[in-house]
N, C-alpha and C positions, 0 to 999 in steps of 0.2 A: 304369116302372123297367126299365134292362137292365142284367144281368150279364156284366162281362167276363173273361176268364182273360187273365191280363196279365203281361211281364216273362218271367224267367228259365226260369218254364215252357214257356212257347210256343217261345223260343231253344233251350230244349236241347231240344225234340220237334224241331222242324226242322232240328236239329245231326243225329237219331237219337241222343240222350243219356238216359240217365237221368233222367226227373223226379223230382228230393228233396219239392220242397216245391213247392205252387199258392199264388198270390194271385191275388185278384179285384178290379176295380175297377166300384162300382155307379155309374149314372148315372141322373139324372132321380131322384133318391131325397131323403126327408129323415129324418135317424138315427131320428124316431118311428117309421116305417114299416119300418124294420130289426128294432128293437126290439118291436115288435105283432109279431113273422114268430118271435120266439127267439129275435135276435143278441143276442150280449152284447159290450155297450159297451167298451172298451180304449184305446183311443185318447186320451194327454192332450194332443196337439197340434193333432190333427185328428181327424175320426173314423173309429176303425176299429174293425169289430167281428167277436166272433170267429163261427162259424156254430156252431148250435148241437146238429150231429151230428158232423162231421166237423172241428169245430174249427180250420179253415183261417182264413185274413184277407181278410177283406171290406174295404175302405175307399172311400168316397164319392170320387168324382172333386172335384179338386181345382187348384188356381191356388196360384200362389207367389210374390212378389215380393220381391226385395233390398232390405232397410232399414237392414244395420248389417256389418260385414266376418265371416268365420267363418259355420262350416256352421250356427252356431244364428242367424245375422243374417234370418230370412225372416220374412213375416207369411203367412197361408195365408189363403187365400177358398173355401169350398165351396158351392157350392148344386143346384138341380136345374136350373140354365141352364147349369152346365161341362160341355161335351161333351167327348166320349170323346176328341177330338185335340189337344183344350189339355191335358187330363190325361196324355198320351201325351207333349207336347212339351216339360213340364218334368222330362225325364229323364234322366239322361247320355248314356248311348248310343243311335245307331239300334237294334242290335239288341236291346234293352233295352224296343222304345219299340213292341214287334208283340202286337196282342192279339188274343187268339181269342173269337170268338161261340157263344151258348149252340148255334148251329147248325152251329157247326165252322169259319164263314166267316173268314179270313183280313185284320186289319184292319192296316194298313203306312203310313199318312201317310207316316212321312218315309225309308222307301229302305232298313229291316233288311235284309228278304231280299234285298234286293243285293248290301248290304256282307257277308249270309253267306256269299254265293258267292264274294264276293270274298277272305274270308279278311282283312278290316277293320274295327279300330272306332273309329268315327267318332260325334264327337258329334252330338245331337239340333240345337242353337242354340246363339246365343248366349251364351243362360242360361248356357252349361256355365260359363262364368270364378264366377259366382257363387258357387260353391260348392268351397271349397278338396280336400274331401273326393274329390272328383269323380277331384284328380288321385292321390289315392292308389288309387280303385276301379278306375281306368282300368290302373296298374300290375300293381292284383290279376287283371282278365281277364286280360292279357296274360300274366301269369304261368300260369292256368288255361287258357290257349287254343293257347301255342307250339303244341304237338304238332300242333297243328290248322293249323300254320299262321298264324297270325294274327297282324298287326303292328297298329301305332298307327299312324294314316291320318296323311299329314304335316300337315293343317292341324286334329289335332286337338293332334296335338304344339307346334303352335307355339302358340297357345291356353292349353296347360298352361306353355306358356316365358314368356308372359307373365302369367299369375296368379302365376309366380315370380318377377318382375322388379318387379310390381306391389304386391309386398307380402302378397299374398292368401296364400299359401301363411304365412306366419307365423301366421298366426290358428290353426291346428291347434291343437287342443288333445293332450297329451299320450296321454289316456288312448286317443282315436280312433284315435291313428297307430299305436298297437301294438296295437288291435284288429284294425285292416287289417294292421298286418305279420304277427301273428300265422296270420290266414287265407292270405295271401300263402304264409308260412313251409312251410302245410300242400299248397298246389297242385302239382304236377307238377314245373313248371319254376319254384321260387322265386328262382332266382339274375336269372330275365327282372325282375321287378318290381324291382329294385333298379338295373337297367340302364336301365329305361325312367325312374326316377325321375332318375337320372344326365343322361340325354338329354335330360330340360326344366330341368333346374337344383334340382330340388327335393330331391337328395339331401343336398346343403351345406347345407338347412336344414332338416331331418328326422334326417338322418344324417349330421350332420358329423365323427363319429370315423372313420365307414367312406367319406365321401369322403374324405380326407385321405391314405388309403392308395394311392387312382389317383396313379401316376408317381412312387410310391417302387421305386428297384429291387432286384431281391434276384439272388444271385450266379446265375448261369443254369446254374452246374452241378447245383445243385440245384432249379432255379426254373428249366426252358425259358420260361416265361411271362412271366421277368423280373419285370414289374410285378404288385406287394402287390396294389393291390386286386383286378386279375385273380385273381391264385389265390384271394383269399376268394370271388368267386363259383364260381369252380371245385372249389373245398371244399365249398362249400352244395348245387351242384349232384352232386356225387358222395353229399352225405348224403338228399337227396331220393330219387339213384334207388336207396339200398340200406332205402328205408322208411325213414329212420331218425324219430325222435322229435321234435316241437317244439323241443323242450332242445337235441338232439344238433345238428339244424340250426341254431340260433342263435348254438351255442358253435362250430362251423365255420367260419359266418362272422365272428366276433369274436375268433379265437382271437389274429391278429397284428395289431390295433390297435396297441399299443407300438411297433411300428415306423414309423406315423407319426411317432412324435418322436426317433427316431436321426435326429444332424446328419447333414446335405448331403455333409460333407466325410469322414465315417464310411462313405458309402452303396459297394456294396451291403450292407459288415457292419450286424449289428443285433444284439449282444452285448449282452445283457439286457434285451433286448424283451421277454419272457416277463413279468416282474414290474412293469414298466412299463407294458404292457394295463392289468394291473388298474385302476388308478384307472381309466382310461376307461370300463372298461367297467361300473363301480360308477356313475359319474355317468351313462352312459346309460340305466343300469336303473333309474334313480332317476327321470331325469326321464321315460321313456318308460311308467312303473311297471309293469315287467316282472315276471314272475312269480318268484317266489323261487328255484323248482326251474331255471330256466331262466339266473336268474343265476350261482347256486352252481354249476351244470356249466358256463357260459361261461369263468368265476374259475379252476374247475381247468384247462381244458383252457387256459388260456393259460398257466400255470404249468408247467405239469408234461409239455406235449405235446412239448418236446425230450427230456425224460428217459423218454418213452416211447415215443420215433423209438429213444432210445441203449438200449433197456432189454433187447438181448444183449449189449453191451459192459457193463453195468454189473457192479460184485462184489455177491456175494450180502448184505453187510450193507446196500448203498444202494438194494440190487432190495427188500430188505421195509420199508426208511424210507419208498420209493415207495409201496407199498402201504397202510401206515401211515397217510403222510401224505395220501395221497386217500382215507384211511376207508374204505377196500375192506372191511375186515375185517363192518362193520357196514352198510355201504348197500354192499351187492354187487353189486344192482342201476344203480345209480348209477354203480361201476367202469366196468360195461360196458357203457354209454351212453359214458363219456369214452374208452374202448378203441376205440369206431366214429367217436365225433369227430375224433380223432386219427387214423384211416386215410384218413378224408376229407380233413384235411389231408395227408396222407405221397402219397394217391393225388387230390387236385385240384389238378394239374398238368401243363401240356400234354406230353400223350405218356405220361405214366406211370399214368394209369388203370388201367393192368391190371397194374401191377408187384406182386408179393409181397410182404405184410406180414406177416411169421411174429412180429413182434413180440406182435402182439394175442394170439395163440394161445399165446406162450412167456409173455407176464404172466399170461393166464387159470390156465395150468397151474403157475405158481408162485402164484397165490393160494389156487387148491385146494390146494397143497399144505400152504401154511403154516398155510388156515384148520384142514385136517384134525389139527391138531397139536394135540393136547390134554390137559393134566394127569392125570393117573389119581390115586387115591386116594394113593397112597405116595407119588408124586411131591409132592403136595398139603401132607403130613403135616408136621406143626412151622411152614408156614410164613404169614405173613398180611400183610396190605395191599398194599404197594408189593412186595413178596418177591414174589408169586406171578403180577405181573406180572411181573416178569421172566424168572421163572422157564417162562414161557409164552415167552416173546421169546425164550430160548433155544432152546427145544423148536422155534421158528416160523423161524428162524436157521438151525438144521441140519437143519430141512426144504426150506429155502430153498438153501443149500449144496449139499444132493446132487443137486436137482434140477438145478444150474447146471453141474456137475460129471459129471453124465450130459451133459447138453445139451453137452457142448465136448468130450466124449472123441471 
């Protein structure tokens, strides 16, 4: 039996990165022999097992073969005759594919540590067409790896352009593609992985509301970038680098959907785009089964993100329907996740990254105001149901008022 540290561990020691998590890959083993040692069994495809102090992932080396389209089409063969390089070679990437020895030694078949130095990733073989999954993971480093540099080697991209031409990419299954977009969403440079998926063809079939936005134009005095879908990656990328939230990056990038379907001959306006996202973006939650929190901010912020680009021009009775109507009053939290999506939008635009958004700061201090506004007992006195709602709406009204009325003098 030997023990190897295998994958992403190895990659990010040789990066000088952070190691999160170890796996291990045994050879020359059979799962009794695991199992007599403490592992415990895990594995319902193949076997893996967990170690039984430090609870890491053991899994027997392994063989894979294509028998049916989609990442679940494989039949797997283990036994103690699969060496370490066949186990090694059915992996996406080279740098994916470097394992280290219980004695520290350095094991490289097929060319990682070159493509590290190189700043490339390049697949293992062949294999890689087999597995549709491969081309959204390949998106996901590249989104975890820009800063470092790192591009998609061209003959892995061409590779991924044809498992898109091929049909292989349709096989995805919903719930997988937004597990990888989800982690995508979380990486550094999220806005890379939607580019790279652009680049082989597979966004038109993953993301075909957010392809549809490449070469619509939008008026350049407000849009240097011209082109919609440019700025939704420039929105996503502005809500990345301010930390923002899974949600807040999701609703950035979907916020202008709806102006894919403004006619040709309308173009660059898009007069009521806003309300026209929605269904899109309802049907891609659906199908992609996104998470609720992440729909329901996507939903506001395509609603409501012009009227909080306007929300110093607005009068004080439409500044607290605003408020109102995004439920500020009671998910306050919630507000100010849609108050950062929206600056992503106002600043994910070429050139204006660092322009001033006093907007965000002028709704926060008119939400404190209006939330601070509250009946007192006398005020209270004689009145009941629908009465004492209003009678708050009034109180939250002329709280809203003076604030707006200071703010213009």
């Amino acid at each position: 039996m030997q023990i190897y540290l295998v994958g992403g561990a190895v990659r990010d020691r040789l990066l000088g990165r952070p190691v999160r998590e170890r796996d291990w890959v045994v050879v020359g083993a059979e799962p009794g022999e695991l199992i007599a040692r403490g592992f415990t069994p895990v594995g319902r495809e193949f076997p893996v097992f967990l170690h039984p102090e430090t609870h890491e992932e053991y899994a027997l080396a392994r063989l894979e073969r294509k028998i049916a389209p989609g990442y679940r089409g494989f039949t797997t063969q283990f036994s103690p005759e699969v060496t370490l390089e066949e186990d090694l070679r059915r992996r996406d990437l080279t740098i994916n594919a470097i394992a280290e020895s219980e004695s520290g030694a350095i094991i490289d078949p097929y060319g990682g540590r070159r493509d590290l130095a190189s700043r490339l990733l390049r697949h293992v073989s062949e294999a890689f067409v087999e597995d549709p999954v491969r081309i959204l993971r390949v998106a996901r480093f590249a989104a975890r790896f820009a800063p470092l540099g790192f591009t998609v080697a061209d003959e892995t991209l061409t590779l991924m352009k044809r498992m898109v031409s091929s049909g292989e990419a349709n096989a995805l299954v919903p719930e997988r593609v937004w597990q990888e977009t989800a982690r995508a969403l979380a990486e550094p440079r999220p806005e890379v992985f939607f580019q790279v998926l652009r680049g082989c063809g597979a966004l038109a079939v993953v993301f075909p509301e957010l392809d549809a936005l490449f070469g619509v134009p939008q008026p350049e005095r407000w849009h240097p970038e011209v082109d919609t879908g440019v700025h939704a990656l420039l929105a996503l990328r502005y809500a990345a680098d301010a930390g923002a939230s899974t949600a807040v990056r999701f609703a950035a990038l979907v916020h202008d959907l709806g102006k894919a379907l403004t006619a040709p001959q309308r173009w660059p306006s898009h007069h009521g785009h806003e309300e026209a996202g929605v269904p899109l973006i309802a049907a891609l939650a659906a199908r992609l089964r996104v998470p609720n929190e992440c729909l329901e901010l996507a939903v506001l912020c395509a609603r409501h993100h012009t009227s909080v680009h306007r929300a110093l021009e607005l009068k004080p009775a439409t500044l607290l329907k605003l408020l109102e109507t995004t439920d500020a009053f009671r998910r306050p939290e919630r507000f100010g996740e849609l108050l950062l999506a929206c600056e992503a939008d106002a600043r994910g635009r070429k050139g204006l990254e660092r322009e001033p958004y006093p907007q965000a700061e002028y709704l926060r201090r008119a939400h404190a105001a209006a939330a601070a506004a509250a009946l007192t007992e006398d005020e209270r006195r004689g009145l009941e149901g629908p009465a004492i709602g209003a009678r708050l709406r009034e109180k939250r009204l002329a709280a809203v008022t003076a604030l707006t009325a200071a703010a213009r003098s």
